[in-house]
DSSP file (Angstrom, degrees, kcal/mol; ACC not computed):
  #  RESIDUE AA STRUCTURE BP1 BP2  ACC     N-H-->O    O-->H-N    N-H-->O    O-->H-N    TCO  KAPPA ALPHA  PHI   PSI    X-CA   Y-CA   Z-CA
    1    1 A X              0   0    0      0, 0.0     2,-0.3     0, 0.0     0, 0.0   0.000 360.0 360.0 360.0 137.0    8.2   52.1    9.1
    2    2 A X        -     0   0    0      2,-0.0     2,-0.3     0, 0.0     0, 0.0  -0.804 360.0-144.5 -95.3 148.3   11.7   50.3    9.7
    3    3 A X        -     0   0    0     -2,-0.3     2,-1.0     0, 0.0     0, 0.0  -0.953  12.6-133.5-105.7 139.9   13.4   49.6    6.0
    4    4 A X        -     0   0    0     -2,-0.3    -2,-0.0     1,-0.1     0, 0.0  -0.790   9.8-124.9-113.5 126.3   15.3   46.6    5.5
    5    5 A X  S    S+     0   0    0     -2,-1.0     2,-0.2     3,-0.0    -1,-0.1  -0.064  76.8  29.7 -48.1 153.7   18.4   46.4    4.0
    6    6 A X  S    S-     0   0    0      4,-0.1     2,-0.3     5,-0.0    -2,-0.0  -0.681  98.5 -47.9 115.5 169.8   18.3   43.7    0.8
    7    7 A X     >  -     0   0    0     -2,-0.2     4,-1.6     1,-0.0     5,-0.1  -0.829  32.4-139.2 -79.4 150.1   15.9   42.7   -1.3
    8    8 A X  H  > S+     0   0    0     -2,-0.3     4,-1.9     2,-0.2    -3,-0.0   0.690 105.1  65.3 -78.3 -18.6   12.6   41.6   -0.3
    9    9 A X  H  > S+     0   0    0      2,-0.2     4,-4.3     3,-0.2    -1,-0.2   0.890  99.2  54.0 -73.1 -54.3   12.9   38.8   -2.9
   10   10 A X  H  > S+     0   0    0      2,-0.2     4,-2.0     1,-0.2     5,-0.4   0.998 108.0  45.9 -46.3 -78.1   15.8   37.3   -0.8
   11   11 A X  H  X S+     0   0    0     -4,-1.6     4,-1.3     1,-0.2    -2,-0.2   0.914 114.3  51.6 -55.8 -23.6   13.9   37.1    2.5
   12   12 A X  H  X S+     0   0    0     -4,-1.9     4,-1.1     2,-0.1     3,-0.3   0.994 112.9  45.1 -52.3 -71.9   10.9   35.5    0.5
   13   13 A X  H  < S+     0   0    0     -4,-4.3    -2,-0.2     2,-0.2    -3,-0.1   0.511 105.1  57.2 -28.4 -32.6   13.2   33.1   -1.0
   14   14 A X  H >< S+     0   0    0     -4,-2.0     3,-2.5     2,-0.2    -1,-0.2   0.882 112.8  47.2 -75.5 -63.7   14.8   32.4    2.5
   15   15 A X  H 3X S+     0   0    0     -4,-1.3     4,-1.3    -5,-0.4    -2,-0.2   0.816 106.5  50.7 -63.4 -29.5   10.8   31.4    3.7
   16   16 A X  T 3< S+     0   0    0     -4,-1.1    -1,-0.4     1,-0.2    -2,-0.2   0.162 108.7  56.2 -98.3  33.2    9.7   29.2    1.0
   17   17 A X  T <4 S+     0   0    0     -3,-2.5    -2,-0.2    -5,-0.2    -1,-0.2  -0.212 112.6  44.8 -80.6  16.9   13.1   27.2    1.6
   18   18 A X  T  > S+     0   0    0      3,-0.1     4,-2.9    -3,-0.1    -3,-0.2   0.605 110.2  46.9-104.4 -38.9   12.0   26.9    5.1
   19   19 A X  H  X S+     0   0    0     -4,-1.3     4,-0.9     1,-0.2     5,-0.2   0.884 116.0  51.0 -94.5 -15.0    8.6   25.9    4.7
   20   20 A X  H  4 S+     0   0    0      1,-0.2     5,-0.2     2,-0.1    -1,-0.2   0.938 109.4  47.2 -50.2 -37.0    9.9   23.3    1.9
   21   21 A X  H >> S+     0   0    0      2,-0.2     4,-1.6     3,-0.1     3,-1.6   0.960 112.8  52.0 -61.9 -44.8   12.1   22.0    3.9
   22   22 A X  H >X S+     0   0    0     -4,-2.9     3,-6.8     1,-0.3     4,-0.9   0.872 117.0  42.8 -35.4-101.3    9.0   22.0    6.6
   23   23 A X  H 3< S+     0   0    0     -4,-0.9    -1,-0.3     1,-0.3    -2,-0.2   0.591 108.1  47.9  -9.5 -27.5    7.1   20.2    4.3
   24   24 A X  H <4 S+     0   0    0     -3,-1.6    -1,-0.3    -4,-0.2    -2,-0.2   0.504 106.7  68.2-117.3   3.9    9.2   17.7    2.7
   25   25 A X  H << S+     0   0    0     -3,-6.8    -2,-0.2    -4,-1.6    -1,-0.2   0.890 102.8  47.5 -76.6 -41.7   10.1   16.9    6.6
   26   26 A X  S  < S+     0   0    0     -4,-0.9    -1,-0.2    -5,-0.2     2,-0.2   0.531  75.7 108.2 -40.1 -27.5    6.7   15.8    6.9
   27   27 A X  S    S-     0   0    0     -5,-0.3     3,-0.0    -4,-0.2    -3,-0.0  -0.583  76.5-122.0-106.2 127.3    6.4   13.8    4.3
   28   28 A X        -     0   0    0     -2,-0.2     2,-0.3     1,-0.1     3,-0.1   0.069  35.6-111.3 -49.3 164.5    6.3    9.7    5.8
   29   29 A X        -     0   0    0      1,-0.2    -1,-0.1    -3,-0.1    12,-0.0  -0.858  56.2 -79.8-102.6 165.3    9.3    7.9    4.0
   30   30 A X        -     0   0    0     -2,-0.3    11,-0.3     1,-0.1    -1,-0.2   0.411  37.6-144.3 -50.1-161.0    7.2    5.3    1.6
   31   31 A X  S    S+     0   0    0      9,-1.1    79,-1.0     1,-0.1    10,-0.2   0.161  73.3  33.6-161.3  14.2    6.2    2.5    3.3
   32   32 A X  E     -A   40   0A   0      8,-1.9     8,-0.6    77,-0.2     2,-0.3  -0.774  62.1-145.9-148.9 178.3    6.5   -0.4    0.6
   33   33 A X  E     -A   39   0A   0     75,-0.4    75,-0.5     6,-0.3     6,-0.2  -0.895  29.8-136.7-145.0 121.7    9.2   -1.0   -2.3
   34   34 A X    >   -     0   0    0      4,-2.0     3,-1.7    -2,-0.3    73,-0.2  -0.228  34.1 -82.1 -81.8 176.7    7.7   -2.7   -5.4
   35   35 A X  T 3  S+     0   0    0     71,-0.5    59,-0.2     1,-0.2    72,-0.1   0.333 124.5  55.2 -94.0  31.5    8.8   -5.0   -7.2
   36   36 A X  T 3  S-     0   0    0     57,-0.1    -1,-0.2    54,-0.1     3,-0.1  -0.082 118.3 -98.5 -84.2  13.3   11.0   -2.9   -9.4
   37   37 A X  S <  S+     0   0    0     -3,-1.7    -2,-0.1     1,-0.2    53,-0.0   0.451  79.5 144.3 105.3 -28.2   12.7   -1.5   -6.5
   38   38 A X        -     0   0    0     -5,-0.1    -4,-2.0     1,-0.1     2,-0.3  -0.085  55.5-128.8 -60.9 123.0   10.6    1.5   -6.7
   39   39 A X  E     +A   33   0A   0     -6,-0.2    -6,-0.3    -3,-0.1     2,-0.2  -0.762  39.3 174.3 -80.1 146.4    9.8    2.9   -3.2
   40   40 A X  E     -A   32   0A   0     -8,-0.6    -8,-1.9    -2,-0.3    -9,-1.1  -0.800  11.3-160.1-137.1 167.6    5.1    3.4   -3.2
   41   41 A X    >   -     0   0    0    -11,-0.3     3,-1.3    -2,-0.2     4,-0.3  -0.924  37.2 -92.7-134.5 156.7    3.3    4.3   -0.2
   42   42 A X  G >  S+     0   0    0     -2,-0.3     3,-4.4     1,-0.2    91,-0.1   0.915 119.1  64.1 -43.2 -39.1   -0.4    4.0    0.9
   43   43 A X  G >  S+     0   0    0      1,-0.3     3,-2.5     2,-0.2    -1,-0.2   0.872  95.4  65.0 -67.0 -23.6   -1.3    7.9   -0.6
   44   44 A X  G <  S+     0   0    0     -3,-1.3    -1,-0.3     1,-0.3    -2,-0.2   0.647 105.3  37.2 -82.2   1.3   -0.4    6.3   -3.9
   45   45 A X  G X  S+     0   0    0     -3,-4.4     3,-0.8    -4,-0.3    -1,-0.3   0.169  93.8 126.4-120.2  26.6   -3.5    3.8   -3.6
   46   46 A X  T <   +     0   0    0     -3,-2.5    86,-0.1     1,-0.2    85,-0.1  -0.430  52.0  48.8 -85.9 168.3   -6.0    6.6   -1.9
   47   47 A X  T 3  S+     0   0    0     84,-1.7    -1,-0.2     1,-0.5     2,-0.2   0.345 109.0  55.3 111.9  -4.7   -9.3    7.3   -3.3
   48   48 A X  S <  S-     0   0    0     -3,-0.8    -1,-0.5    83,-0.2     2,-0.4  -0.698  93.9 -94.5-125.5 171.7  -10.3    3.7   -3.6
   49   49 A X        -     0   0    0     28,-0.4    30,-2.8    -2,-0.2     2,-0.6  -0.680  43.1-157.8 -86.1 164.2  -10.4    0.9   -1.1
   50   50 A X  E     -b   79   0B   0     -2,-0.4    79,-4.8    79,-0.2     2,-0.5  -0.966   8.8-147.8-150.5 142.4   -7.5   -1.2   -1.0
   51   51 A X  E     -bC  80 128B   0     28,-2.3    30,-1.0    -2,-0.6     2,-0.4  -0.912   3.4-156.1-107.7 123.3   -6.8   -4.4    0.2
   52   52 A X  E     -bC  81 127B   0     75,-7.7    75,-3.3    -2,-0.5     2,-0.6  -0.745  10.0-174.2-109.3 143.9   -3.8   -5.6    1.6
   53   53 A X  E     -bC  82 126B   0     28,-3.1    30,-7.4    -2,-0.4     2,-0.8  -0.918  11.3-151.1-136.2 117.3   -3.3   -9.1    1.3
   54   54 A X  E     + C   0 125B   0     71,-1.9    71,-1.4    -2,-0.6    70,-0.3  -0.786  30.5 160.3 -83.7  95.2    0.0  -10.7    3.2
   55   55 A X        -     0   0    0     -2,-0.8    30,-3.3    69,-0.2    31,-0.4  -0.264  32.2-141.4-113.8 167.3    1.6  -13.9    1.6
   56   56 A X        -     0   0    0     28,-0.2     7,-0.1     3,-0.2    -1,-0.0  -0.789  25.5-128.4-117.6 171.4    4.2  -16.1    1.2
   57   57 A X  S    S+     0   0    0     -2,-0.3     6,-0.1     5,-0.1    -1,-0.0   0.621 109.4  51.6-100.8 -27.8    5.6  -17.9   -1.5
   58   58 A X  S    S+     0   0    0      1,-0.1     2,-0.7    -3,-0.0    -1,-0.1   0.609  83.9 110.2-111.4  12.0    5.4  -21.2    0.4
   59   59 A X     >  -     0   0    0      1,-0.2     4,-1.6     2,-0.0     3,-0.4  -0.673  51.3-171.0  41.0  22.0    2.2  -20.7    1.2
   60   60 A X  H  > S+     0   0    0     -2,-0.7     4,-2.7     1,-0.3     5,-0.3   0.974  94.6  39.2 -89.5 -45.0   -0.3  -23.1   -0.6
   61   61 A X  H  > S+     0   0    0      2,-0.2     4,-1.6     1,-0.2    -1,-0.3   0.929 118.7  56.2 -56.8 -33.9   -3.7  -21.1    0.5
   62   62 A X  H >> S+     0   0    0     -3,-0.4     4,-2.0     1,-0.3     3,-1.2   0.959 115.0  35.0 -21.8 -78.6   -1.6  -17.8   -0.2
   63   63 A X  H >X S+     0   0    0     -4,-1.6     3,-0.7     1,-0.2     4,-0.7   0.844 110.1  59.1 -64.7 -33.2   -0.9  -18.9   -3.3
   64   64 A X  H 3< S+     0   0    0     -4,-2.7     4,-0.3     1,-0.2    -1,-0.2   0.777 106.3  63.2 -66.4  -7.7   -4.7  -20.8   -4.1
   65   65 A X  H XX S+     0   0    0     -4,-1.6     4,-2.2    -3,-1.2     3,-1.4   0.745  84.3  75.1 -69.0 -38.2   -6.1  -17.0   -3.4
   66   66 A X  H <X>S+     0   0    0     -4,-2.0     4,-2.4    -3,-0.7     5,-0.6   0.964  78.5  62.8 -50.3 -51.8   -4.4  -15.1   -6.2
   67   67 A X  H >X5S+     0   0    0     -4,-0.7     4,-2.4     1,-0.2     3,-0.7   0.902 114.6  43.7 -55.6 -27.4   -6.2  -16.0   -9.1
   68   68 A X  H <>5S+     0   0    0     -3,-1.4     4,-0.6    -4,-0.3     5,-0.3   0.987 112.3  49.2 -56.6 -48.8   -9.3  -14.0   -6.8
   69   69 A X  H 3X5S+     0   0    0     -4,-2.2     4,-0.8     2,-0.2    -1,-0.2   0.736 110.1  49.8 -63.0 -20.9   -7.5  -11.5   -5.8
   70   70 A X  H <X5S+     0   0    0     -4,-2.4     4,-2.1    -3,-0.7    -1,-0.2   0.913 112.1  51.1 -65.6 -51.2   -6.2  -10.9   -9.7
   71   71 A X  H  <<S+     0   0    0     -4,-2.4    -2,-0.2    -5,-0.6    -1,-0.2   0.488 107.0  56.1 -81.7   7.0   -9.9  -11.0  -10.7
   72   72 A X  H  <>S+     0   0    0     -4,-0.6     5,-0.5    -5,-0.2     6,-0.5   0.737 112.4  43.1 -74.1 -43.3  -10.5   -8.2   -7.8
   73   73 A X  H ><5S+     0   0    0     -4,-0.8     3,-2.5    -5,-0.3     5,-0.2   0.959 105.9  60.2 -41.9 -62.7   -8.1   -6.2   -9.3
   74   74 A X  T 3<5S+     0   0    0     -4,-2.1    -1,-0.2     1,-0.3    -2,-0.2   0.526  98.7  57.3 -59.2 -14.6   -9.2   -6.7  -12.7
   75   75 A X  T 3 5S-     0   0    0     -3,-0.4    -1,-0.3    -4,-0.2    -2,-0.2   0.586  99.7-136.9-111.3 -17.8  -12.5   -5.4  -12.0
   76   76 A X  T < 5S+     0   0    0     -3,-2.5    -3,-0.1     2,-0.5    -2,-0.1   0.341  71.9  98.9 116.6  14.2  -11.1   -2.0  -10.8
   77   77 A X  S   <S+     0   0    0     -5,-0.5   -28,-0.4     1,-0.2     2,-0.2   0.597  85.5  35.4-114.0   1.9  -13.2   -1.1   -7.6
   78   78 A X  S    S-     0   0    0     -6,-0.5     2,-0.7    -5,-0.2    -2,-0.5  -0.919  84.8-131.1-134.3 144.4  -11.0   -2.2   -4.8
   79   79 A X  E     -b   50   0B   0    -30,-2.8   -28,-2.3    -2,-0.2     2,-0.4  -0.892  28.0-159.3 -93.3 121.7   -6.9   -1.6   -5.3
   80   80 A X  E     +b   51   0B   0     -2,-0.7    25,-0.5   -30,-0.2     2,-0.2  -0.989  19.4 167.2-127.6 152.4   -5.0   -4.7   -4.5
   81   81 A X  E     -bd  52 105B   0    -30,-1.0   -28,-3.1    -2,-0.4     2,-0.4  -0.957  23.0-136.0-165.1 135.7   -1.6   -5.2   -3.5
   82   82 A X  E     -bd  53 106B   0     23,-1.3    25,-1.1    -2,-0.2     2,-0.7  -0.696   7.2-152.9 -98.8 130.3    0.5   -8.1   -2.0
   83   83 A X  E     - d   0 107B   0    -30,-7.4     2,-0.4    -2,-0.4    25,-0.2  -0.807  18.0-138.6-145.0 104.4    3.4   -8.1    1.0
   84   84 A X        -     0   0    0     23,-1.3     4,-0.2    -2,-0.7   -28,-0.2  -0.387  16.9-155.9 -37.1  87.7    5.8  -10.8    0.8
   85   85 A X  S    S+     0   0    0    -30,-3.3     2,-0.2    -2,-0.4   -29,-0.2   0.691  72.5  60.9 -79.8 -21.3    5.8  -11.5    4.4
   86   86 A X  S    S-     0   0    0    -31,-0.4     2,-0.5     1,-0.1    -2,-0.1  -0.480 104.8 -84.1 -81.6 158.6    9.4  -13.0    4.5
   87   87 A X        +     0   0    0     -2,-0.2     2,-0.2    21,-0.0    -1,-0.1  -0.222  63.2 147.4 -68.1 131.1   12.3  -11.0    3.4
   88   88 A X        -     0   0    0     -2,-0.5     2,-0.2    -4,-0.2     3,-0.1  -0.637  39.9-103.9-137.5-167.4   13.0  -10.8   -0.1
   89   89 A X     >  -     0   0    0     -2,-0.2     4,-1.3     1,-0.2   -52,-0.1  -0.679  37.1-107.5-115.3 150.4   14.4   -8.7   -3.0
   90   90 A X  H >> S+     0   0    0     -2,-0.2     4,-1.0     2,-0.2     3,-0.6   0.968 120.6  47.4 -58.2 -78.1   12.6   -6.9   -5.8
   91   91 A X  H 3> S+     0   0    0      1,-0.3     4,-1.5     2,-0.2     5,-0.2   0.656 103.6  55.7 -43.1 -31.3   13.7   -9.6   -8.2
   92   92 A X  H >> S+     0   0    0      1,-0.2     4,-2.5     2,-0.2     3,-0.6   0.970 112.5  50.9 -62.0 -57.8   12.8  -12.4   -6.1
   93   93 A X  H <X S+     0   0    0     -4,-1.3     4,-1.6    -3,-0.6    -2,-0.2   0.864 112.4  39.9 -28.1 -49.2    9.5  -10.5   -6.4
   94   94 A X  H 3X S+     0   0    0     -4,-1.0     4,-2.4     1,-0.2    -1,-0.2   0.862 120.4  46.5 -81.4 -29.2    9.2  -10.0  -10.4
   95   95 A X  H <X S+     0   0    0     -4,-1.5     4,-1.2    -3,-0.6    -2,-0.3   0.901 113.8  44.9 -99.5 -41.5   10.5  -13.5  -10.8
   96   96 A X  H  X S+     0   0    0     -4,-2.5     4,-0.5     2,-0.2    -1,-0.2   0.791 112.9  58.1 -87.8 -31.5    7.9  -15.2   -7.9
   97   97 A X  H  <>S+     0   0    0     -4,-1.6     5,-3.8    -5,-0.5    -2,-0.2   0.923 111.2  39.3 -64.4 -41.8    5.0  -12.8   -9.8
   98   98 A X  H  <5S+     0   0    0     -4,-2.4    -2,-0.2     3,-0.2    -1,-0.2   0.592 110.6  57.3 -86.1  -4.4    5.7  -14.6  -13.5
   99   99 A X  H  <5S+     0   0    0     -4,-1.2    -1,-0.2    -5,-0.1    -2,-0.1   0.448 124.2  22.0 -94.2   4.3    6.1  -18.0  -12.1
  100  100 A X  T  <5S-     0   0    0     -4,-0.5    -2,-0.2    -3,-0.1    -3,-0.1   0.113 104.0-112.3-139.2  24.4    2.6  -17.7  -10.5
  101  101 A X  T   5 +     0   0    0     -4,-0.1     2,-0.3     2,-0.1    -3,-0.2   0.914  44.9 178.3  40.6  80.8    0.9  -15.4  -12.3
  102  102 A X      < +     0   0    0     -5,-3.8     3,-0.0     1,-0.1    -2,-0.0  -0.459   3.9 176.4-101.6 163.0    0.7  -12.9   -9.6
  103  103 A X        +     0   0    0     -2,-0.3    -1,-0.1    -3,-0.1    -2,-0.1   0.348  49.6  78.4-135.5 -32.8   -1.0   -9.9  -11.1
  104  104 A X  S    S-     0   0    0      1,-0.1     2,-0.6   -25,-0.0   -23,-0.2  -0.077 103.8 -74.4 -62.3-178.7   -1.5   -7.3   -8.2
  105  105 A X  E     -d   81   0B   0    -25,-0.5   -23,-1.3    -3,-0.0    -1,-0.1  -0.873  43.1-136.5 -92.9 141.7    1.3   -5.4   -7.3
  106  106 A X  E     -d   82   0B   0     -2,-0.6   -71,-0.5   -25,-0.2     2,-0.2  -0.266  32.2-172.7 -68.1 158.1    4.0   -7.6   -5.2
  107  107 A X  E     -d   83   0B   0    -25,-1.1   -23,-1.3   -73,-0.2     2,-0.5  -0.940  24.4-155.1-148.2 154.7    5.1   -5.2   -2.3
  108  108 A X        -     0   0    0    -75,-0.5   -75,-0.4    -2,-0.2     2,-0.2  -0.958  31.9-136.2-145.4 102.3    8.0   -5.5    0.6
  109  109 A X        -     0   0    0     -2,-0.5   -77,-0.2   -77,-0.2     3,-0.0  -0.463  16.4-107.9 -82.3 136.7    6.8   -3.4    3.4
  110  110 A X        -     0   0    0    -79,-1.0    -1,-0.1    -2,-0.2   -77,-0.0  -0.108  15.0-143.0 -40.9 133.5    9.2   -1.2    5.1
  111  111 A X  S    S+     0   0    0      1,-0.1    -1,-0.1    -3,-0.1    -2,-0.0   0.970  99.1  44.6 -82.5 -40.8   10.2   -2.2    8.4
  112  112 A X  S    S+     0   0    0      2,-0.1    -1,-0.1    -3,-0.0   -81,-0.1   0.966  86.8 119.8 -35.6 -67.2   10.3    1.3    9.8
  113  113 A X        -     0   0    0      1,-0.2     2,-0.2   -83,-0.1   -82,-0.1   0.309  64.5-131.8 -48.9 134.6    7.2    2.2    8.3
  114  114 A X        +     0   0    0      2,-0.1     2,-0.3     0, 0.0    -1,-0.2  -0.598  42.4 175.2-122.5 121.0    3.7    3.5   10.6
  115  115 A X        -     0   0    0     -2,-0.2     2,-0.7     2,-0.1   -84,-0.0  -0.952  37.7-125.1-146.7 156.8    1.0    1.3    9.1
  116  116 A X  S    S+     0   0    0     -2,-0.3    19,-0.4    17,-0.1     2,-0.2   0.194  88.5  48.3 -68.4  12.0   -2.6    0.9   10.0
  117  117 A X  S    S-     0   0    0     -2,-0.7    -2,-0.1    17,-0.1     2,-0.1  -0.982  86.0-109.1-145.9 143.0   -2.8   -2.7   10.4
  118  118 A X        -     0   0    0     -2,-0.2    -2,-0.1     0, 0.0     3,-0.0  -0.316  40.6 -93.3 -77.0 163.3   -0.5   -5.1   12.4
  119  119 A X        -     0   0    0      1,-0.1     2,-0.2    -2,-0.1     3,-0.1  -0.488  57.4-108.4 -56.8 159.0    1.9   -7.7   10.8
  120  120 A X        -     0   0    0      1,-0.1    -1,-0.1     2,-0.1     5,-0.1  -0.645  18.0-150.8 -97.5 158.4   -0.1  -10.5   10.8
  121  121 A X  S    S+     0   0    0     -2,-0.2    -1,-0.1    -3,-0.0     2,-0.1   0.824  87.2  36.8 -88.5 -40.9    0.6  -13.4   13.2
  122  122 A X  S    S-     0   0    0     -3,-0.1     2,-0.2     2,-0.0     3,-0.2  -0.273  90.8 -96.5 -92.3-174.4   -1.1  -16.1   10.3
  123  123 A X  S    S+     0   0    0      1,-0.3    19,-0.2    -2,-0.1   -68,-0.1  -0.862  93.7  38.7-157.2 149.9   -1.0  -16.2    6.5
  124  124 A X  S    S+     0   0    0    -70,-0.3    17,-5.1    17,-0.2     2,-0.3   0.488  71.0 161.7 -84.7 155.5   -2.7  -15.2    4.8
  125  125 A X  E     -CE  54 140B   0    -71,-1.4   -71,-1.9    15,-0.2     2,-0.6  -0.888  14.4-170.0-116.1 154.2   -3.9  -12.4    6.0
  126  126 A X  E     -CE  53 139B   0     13,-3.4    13,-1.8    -2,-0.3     2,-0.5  -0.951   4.7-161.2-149.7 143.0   -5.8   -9.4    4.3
  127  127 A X  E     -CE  52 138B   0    -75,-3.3   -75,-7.7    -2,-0.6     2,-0.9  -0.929   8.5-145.5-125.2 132.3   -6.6   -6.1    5.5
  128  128 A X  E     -CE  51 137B   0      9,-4.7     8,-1.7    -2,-0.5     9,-1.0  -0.763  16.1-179.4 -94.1  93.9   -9.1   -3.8    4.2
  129  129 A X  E     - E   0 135B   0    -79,-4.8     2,-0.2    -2,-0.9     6,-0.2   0.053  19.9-131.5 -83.9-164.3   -8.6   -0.4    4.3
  130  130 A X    >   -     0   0    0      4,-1.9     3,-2.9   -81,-0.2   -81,-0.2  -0.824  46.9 -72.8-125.1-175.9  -11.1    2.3    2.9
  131  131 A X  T 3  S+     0   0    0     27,-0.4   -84,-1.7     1,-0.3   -83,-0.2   0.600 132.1  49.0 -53.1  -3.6  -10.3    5.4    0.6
  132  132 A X  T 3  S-     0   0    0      2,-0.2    -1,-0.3   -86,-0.1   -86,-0.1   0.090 122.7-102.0-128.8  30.1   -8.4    7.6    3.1
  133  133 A X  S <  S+     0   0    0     -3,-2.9     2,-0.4     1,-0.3    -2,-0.1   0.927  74.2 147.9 117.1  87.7   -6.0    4.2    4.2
  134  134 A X        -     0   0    0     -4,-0.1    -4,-1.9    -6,-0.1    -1,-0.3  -0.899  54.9-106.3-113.2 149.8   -8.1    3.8    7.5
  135  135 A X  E     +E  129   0B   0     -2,-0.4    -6,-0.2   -19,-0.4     3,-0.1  -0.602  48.3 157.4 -67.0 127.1   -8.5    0.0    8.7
  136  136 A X  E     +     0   0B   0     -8,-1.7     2,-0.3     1,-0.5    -7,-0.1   0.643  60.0  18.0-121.6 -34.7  -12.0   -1.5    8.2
  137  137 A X  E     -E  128   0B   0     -9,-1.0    -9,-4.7     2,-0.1    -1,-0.5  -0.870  41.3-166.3-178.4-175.5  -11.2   -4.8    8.2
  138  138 A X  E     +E  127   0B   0     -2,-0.3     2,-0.5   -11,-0.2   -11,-0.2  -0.941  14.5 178.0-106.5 109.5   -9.2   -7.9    8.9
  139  139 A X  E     -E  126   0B   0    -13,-1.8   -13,-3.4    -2,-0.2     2,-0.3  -0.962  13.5-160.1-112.6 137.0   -9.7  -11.5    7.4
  140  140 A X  E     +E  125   0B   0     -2,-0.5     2,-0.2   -15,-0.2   -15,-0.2  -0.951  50.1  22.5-113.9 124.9   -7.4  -14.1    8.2
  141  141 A X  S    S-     0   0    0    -17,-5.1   -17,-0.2    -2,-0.3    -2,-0.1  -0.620 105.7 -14.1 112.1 166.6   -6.9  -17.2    6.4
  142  142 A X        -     0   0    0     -2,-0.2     2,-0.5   -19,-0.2   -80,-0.1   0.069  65.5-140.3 -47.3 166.2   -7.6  -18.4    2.3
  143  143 A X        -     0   0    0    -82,-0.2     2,-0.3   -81,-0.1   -75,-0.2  -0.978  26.1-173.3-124.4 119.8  -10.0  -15.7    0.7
  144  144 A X    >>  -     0   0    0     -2,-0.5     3,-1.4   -76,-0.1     4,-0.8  -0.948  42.4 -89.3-145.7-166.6  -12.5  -17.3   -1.5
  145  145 A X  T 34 S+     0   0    0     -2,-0.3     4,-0.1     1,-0.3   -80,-0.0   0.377 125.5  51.1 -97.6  26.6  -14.9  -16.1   -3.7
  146  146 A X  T 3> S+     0   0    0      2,-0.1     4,-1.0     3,-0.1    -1,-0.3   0.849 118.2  43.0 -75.6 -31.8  -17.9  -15.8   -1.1
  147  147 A X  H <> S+     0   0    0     -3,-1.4     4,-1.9     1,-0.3    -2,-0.2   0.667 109.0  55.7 -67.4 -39.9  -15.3  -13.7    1.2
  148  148 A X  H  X S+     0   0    0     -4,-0.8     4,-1.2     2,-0.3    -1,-0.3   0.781 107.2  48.2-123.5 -49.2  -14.1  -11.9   -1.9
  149  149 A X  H  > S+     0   0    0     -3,-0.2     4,-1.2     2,-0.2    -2,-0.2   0.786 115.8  56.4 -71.2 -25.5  -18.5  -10.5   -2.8
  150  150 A X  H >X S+     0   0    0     -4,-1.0     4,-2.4     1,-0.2     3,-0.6   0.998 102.3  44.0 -66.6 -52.5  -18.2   -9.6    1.1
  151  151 A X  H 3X S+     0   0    0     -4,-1.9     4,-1.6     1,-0.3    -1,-0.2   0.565 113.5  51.7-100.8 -15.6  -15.7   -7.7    0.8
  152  152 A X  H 3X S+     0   0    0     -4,-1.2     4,-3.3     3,-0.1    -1,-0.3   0.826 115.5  45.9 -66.0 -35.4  -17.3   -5.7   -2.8
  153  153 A X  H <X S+     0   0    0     -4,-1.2     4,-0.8    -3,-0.6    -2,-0.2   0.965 113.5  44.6 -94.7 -36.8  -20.4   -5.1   -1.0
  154  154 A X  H >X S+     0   0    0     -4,-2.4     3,-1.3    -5,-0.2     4,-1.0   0.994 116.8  53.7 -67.9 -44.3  -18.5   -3.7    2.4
  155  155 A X  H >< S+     0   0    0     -4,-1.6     3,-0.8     1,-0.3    -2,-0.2   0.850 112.2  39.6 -48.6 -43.9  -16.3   -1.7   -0.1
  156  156 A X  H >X S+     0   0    0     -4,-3.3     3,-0.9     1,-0.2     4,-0.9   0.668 112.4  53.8 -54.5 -18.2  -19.2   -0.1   -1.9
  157  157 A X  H << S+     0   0    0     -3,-1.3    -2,-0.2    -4,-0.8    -1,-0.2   0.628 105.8  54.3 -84.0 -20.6  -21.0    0.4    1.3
  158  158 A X  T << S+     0   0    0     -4,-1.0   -27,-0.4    -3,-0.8    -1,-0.3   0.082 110.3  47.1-107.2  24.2  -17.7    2.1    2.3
  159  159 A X  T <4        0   0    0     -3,-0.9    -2,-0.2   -29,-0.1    -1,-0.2   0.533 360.0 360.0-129.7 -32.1  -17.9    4.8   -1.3
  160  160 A X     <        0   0    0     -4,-0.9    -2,-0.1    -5,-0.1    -3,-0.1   0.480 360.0 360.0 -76.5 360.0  -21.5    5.5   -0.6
């Protein structure tokens, strides 16, 4: 048996600072900033479905969509969340959420960021992911509230 000079405590210590560092090297950088500034990522909406809905402010079907997409929310069985598809600010955000009674959360998507759906070419567009972020689908164009029962019934279909 070879003995090593030291404490054993040290060379432990030395190995969980490598494998944090491992670890927190892994870890995706977020892949939105809300509209407090606040960097979120997709893991922060798994376990549900989520729907990702891409808008504009100038917009008008964008905008005739929310109030569904608020009462989608509100009803708690799909996550939804909005991405301002021109470039903006978090305050342009907070301030464009109270003048139209936005209710999801507004979102600014990374540009870096690896996500599972492409930018969309129209608007709006909305992507449905399932609980573990994978794409399930795509509608393009106004959402209304037959589109909005499809898209409960594929999301329950996608928890059973």
């Amino acid at each position: 048996m070879v003995r090593v000079s030291g404490s054993g405590k040290e060379l432990k210590r030395i190995c969980w600072l490598i494998v944090a560092g491992l670890l927190g090297a892994c870890t995706p950088a977020a892949e939105f900033i809300d509209a407090t500034g606040q960097p979120i990522s997709l893991r922060h909406f798994a376990g549900k479905p989520l729907l990702v809905n891409y808008f504009a402010p100038w917009c008008a079907p964008c905008l005739r969509e929310m109030p569904h997409l608020n009462a989608l929310a509100a009803e708690g069985e799909i996550a939804v969340v909005a991405i301002n598809y021109d470039p903006t600010t978090p305050a342009e955000l907070s301030k464009l959420a109270k003048q139209s009674q936005i209710r999801v959360p507004l979102l600014i998507a990374n540009a870096k960021a690896s996500l599972p759906f492409p930018r969309p070419d129209a608007l709006p567009t909305s992507y449905l992911l399932d609980s573990e972020g994978k794409l399930k689908q795509t509608l393009v164009g106004e959402l209304d509230q037959q589109q909005i029962e499809m898209l409960k019934a594929t999301a329950s279909s996608m928890s059973h």
